[in-house]
VOKEKE-160839 format. One record per residue (C-alpha): x, y, z; residue number from 0. Coordinates in steps of 0.25 Angstrom, whole numbers, m for minus. Example, Ala and Ser with C-alpha at 12.3 -4.5 7.8 and 13.67 -1.06 7.14 Angstrom:
<sites>
<px = 49; py = m18; pz = 31; nr = 0> .
<px = 55; py = m4; pz = 29; nr = 1> .
</sites>
This chain:
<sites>
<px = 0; py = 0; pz = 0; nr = 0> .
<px = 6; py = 12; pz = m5; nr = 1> .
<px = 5; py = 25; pz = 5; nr = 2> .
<px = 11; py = 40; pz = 1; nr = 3> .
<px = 20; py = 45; pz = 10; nr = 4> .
<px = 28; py = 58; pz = 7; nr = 5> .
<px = 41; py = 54; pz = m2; nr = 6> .
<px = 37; py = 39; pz = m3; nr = 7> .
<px = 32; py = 30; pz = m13; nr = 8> .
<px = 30; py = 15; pz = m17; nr = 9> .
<px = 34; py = 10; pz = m30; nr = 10> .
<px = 25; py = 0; pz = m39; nr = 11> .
<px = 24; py = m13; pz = m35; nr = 12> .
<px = 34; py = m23; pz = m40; nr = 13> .
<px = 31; py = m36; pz = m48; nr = 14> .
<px = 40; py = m46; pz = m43; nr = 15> .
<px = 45; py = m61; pz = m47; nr = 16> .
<px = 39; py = m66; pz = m33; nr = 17> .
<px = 36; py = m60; pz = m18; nr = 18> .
<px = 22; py = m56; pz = m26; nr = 19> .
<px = 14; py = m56; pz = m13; nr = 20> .
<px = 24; py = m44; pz = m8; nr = 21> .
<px = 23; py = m31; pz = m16; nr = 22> .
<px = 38; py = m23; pz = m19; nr = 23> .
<px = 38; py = m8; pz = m23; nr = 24> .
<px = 50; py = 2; pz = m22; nr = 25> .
<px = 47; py = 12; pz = m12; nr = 26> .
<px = 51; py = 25; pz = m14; nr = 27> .
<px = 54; py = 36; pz = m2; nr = 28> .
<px = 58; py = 50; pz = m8; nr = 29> .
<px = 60; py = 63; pz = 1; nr = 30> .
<px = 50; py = 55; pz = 13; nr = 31> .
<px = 52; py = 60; pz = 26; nr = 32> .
<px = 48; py = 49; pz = 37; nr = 33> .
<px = 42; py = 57; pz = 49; nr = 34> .
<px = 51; py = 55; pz = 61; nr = 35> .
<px = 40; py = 47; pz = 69; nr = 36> .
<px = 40; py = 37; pz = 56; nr = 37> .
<px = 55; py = 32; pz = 58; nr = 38> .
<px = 57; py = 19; pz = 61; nr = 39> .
<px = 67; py = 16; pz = 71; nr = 40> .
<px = 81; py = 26; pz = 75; nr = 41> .
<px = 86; py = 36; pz = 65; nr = 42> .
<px = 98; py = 31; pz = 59; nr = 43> .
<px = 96; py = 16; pz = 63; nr = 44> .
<px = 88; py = 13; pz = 50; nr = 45> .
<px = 100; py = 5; pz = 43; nr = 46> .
<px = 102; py = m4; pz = 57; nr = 47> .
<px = 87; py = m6; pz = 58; nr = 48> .
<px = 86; py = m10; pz = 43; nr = 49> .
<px = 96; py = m21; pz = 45; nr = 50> .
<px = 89; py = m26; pz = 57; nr = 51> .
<px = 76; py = m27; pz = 49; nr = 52> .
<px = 83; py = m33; pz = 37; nr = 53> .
<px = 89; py = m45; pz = 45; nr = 54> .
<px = 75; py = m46; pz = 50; nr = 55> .
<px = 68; py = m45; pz = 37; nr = 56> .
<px = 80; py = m57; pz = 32; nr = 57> .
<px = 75; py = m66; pz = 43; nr = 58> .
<px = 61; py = m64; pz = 39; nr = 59> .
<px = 65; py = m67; pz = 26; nr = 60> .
<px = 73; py = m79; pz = 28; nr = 61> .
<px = 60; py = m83; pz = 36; nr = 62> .
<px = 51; py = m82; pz = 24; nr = 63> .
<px = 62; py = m89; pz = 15; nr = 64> .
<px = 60; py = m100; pz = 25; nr = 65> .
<px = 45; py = m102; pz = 27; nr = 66> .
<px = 46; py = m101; pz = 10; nr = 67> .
<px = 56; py = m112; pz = 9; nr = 68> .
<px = 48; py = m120; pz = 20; nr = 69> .
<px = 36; py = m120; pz = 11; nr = 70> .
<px = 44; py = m125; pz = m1; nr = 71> .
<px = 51; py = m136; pz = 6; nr = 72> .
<px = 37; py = m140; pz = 12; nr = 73> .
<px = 30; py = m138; pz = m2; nr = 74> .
<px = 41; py = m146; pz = m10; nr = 75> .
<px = 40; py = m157; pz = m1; nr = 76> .
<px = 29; py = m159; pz = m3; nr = 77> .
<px = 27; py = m156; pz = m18; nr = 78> .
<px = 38; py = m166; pz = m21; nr = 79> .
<px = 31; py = m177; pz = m12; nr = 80> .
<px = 18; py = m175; pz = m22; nr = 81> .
<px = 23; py = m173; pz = m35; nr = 82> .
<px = 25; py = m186; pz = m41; nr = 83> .
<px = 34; py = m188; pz = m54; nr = 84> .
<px = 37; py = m202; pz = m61; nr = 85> .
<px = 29; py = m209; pz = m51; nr = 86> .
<px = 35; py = m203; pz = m39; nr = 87> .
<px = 35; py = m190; pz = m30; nr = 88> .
<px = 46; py = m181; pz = m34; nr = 89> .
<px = 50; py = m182; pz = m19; nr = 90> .
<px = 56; py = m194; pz = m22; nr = 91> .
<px = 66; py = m188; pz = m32; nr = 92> .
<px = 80; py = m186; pz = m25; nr = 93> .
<px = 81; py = m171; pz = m31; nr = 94> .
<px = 68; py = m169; pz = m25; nr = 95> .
<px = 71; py = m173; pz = m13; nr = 96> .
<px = 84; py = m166; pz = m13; nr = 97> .
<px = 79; py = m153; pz = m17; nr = 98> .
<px = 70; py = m155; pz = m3; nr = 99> .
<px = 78; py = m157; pz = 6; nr = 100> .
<px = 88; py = m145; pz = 2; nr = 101> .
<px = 76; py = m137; pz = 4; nr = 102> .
<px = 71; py = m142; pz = 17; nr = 103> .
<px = 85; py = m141; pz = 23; nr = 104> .
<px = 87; py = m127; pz = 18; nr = 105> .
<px = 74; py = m123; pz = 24; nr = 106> .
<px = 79; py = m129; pz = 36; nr = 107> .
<px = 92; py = m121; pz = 38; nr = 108> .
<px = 84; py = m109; pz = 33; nr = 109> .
<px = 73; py = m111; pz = 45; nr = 110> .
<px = 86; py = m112; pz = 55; nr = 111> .
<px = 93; py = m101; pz = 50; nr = 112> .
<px = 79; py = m93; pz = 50; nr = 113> .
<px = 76; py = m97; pz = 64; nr = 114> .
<px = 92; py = m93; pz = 70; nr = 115> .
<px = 91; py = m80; pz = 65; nr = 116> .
<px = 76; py = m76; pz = 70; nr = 117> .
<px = 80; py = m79; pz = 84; nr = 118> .
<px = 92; py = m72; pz = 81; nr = 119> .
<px = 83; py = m60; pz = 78; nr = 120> .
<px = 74; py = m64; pz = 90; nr = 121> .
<px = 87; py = m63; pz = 100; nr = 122> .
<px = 90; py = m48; pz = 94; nr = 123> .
<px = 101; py = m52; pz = 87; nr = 124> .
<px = 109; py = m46; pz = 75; nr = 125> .
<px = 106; py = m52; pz = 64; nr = 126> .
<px = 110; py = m46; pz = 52; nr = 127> .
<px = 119; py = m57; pz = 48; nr = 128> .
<px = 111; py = m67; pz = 51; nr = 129> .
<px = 99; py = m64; pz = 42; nr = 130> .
<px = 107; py = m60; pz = 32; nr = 131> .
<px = 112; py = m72; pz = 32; nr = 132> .
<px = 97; py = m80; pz = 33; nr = 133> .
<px = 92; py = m72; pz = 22; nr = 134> .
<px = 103; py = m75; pz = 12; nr = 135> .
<px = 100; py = m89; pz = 17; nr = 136> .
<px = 85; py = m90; pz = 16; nr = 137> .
<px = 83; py = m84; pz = 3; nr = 138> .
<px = 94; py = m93; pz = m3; nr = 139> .
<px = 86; py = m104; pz = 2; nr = 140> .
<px = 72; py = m100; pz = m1; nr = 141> .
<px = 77; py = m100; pz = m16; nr = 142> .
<px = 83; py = m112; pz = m15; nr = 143> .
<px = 71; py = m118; pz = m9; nr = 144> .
<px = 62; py = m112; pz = m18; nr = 145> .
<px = 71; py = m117; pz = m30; nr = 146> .
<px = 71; py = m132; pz = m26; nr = 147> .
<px = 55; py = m130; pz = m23; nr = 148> .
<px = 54; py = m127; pz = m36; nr = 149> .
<px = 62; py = m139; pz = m42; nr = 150> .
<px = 53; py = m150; pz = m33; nr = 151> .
<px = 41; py = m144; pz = m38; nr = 152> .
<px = 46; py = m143; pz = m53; nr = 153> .
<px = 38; py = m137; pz = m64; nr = 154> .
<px = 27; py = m133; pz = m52; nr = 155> .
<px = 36; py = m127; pz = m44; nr = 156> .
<px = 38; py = m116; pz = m55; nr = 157> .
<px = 21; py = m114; pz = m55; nr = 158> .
<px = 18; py = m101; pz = m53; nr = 159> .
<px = 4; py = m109; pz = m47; nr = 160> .
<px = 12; py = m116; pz = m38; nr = 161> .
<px = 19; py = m108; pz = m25; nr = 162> .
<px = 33; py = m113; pz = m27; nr = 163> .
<px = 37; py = m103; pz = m39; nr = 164> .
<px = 32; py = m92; pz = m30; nr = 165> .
<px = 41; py = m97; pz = m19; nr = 166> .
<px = 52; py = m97; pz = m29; nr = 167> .
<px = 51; py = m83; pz = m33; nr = 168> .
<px = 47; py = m78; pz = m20; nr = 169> .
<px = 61; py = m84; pz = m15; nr = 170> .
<px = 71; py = m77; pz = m25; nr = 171> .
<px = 67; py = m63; pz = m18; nr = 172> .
<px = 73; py = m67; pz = m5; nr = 173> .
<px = 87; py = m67; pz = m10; nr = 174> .
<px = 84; py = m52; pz = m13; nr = 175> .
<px = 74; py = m45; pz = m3; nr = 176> .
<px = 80; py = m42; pz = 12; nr = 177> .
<px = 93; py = m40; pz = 5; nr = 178> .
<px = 98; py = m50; pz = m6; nr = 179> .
<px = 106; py = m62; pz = m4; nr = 180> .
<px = 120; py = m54; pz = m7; nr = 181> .
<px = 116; py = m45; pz = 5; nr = 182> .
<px = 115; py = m54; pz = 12; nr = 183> .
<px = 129; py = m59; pz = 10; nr = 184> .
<px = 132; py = m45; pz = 10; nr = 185> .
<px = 127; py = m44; pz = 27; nr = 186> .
<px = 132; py = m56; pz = 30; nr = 187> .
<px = 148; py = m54; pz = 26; nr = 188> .
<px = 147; py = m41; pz = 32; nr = 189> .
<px = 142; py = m46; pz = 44; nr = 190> .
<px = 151; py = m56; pz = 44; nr = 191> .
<px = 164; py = m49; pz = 44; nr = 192> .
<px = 157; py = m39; pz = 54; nr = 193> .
<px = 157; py = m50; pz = 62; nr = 194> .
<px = 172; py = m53; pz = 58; nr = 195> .
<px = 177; py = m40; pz = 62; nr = 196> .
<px = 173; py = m41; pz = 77; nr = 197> .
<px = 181; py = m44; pz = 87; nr = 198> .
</sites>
C-alpha cells in the first residue's frame, strides 16, 4: 500500500522469476525529513543496528530455507515411494535413493546449525559471523535441495502445476537477498581475521 509522505515515493511493482506472493518495488527517498519523534533507535547508531537486524533477518532466512528443504525431502520421499516405472517405485532405483539421502542429511545439519545460532541470539550473543556463515549455508543447501527434488520428480518436477518448480525458483533468491552468498564470504573473512588479531 503505497502512502505519500513529503520526498518519498514507491516504485512500480517488480515482476520476478519466483517470491511472486511478496511484491518488490524500489523505494525512492529525496529531500524527506524524518521528524525527530519518528527515528528509530540513537542517532548515529544506524550502521550497528542495521548489522544487528541483518544477522537476525539471515537467521530468519536460513530458518525459512529450512522448513522449505523439509517439505521437499518429505514430499520427494514420498513421490519417489509412488511413482512407479518398469514395474517398480522409483525408490527403489540406487540414484534415487541417493539423491534422498544427501538431501535428508543436509536438512539435518541445516536444522542443527539453525537451532545453535537461535539460541546464540537468544543468549544476546554477537553473532554476525555466525549468520553469515548459516546464511551462505542455508541458501546453498535450499538450491541443492530444490535441485535434487526436481531430479526425483523428473518431468513433473519441472510442472508449473506442481509445487516443486516453484520451490526451485523461490530457492535461487536466497543466495541473493539479505546479502549475496560473496558477502557472505566477505563477513565472515573479516571477521575471521578480527578474531586473528586479538590478543
Amino acid at each position: 500500500m503505497e502512502r505519500d509522505f513529503p520526498g518519498f515515493h514507491v516504485g512500480s511493482v517488480e515482476k520476478k522469476m519466483g517470491l511472486h506472493g511478496s511484491h518488490t518495488a524500489q523505494l525512492y527517498f529525496e529531500d524527506m525529513e524524518v521528524p525527530v519523534e519518528n527515528v528509530l533507535g540513537e542517532e548515529g547508531q544506524g550502521y550497528v543496528n542495521a548489522l544487528k537486524i541483518l544477522a537476525n533477518g539471515r537467521a530468519g532466512l536460513a530458518a525459512r530455507c529450512l522448513g522449505s528443504c523439509q517439505y521437499l525431502v518429505d514430499r520427494s520421499v514420498r513421490y519417489a515411494q509412488e511413482r512407479v516405472q518398469f514395474g517398480k517405485p522409483i525408490f527403489e532405483q540406487q540414484i534415487i535413493q541417493h539423491y534422498l539421502a544427501e538431501m535428508a542429511t543436509e536438512t539435518e545439519v541445516l536444522r542443527a546449525f539453525t537451532y545453535k545460532v537461535a539460541w546464540q541470539m537468544d543468549q544476546g550473543e554477537d553473532v554476525v559471523k555466525e549468520a553469515a556463515m548459516l546464511k551462505l549455508f542455508a541458501s546453498e543447501v535450499y538450491n541443492r535441495v530444490a535441485d535434487k527434488a526436481v531430479q526425483v520428480h523428473g518431468g513433473i518436477g519441472y510442472i508449473a502445476d506442481y509445487p516443486i518448480e516453484r520451490f526451485y525458483r523461490d530457492a535461487r533468491i536466497t543466495r541473493i537477498y539479505e546479502g549475496t552468498s560473496e558477502i557472505q564470504k566477505n563477513i565472515i573473512a573479516s571477521r575471521l581475521q578480527r578474531e586473528s588479531l586479538r590478543p
